[in-house]
N, C-alpha and C positions, 0 to 999 in steps of 0.2 A: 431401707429407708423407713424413717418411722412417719407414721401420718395421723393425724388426730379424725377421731368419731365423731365431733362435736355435731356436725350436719345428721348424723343418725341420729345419734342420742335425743339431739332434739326435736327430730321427727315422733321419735318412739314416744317422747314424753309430751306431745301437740305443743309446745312452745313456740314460740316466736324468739326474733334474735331481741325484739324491743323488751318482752318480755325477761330475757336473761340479761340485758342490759342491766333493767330495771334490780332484779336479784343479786347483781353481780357487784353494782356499780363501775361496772366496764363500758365505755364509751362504747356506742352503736356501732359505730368504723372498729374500731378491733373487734366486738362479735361478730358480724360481718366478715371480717374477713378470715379469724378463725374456722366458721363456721362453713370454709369454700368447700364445694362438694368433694375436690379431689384427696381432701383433706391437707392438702400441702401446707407449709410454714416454714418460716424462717429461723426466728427464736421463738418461745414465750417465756415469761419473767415466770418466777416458783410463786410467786404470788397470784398473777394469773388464774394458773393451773389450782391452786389450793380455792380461790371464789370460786373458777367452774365448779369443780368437784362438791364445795360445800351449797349450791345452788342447783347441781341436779343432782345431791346425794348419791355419790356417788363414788370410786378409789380412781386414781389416776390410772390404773391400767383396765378400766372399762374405757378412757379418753384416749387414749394410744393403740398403737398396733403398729404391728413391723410388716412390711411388703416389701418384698424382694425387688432389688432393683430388677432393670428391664434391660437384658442385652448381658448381665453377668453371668 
């Protein structure tokens, strides 16, 4: 299962979700909700992924990571 860092990353880097809001031009509700601790998701758009990336300077596999399902 892949899961997004966005909750770390943003910790690491003292951000707020208003803050990346504001850099991202992503509505506060989808950082929010990307940024849930479990890192879970459903889709995100490649456009998305490309404002995170270019707003905490950073490559899309610092925002990802694979965790092994649970029970496989």
């Amino acid at each position: 299962m892949v899961r997004l860092r966005l909750a770390q990353l943003l910790k690491q880097r003292k951000l707020t979700w208003y803050a990346l809001s504001k850099a991202t031009g992503l509505s506060l509700p989808t950082v929010y909700r990307l940024s849930a601790s479990d890192g879970a998701f459903k889709r995100v758009e490649a456009e998305t992924m490309d404002k995170l990336c270019a707003a905490l300077d950073c490559e899309i596999s610092d925002l990802l990571v694979r965790v092994p399902n649970k029970g496989k």
